[in-house]
Steps between C-alpha positions, in 0.01 A plus 500: 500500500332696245547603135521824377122530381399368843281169366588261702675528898685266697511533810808349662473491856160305519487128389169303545475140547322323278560101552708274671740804663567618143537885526437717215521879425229732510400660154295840576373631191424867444159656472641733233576500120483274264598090596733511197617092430808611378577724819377220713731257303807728589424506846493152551872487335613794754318312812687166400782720469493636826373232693679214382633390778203479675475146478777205487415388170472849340186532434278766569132427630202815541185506583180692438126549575303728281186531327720491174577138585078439450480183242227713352712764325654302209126392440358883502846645319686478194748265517808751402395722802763599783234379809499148279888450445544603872278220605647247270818580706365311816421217623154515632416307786183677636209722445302689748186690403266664725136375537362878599735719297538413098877669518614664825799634296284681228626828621858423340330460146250759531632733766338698797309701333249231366475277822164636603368507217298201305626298275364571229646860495810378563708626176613265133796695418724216484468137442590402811225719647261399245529096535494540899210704492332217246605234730415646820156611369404191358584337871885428503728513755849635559708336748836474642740254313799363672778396330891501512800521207818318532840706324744323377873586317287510163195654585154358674524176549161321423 
């Protein structure tokens, strides 16, 4: 499932299980565009939508791992940004961050092009570039946050 703007992807076919034998849906999220809340909002209604039946009791379970689940974000962004809402969506249950790598995914904020370079030339152009860069030169880490939404009749259920 995925909305017309492409923010947010589930995938259908793949379920992961978490705890207990529970099985949830796989949420792939898109390298590309903006993570627009609203968007990302909508396609939660269409996934419920579609996948309703899913489970007995109607509701619909999905899981994700990405570094946009990090607990450090809301600290390093403002709260009305798209990365924070999205996060405030899950339920976090774990954080992994590399001891030898600050943030192995720092190509999808800053793209190929500045992976070899240092840090410190690594460009300010947005906020979201700017605070990273700030954090991850002043010895922060990036991880990978796990985490998992439950959709419900009337929206997330929290």
């Amino acid at each position: 499932w995925e909305t017309a703007s492409g923010s947010s992807q589930f995938k259908g076919a793949p379920t992961v299980t978490i705890k207990d034998g529970e099985h949830f849906l796989v949420i792939h999220i898109p390298s590309r565009g903006r993570l627009d809340h609203d968007d990302v909002l909508a396609s939660y209604k269409g996934a419920y939508e579609y996948f309703k039946g899913f489970r007995e009791d109607g509701l619909v379970p999905a899981f994700t791992d990405s570094w946009l689940l990090d607990t450090s974000l809301p600290w390093l962004l403002p709260s009305d940004s798209n990365i924070v809402k999205f996060a405030k969506d899950f339920r976090i249950y774990r954080v992994e961050k590399d001891d030898f790598d600050r943030f192995p995914d720092v190509w999808r904020v800053y793209y190929a092009d500045c992976i070899d370079n240092d840090l410190e030339d690594y460009p300010e152009d947005t906020t979201l570039k700017r605070e990273i860069k700030k954090y991850l030169m002043n010895g922060g880490r990036i991880g990978n946050g796990f985490g998992y939404v439950v959709m419900g009749p009337d929206g997330l259920i929290k």
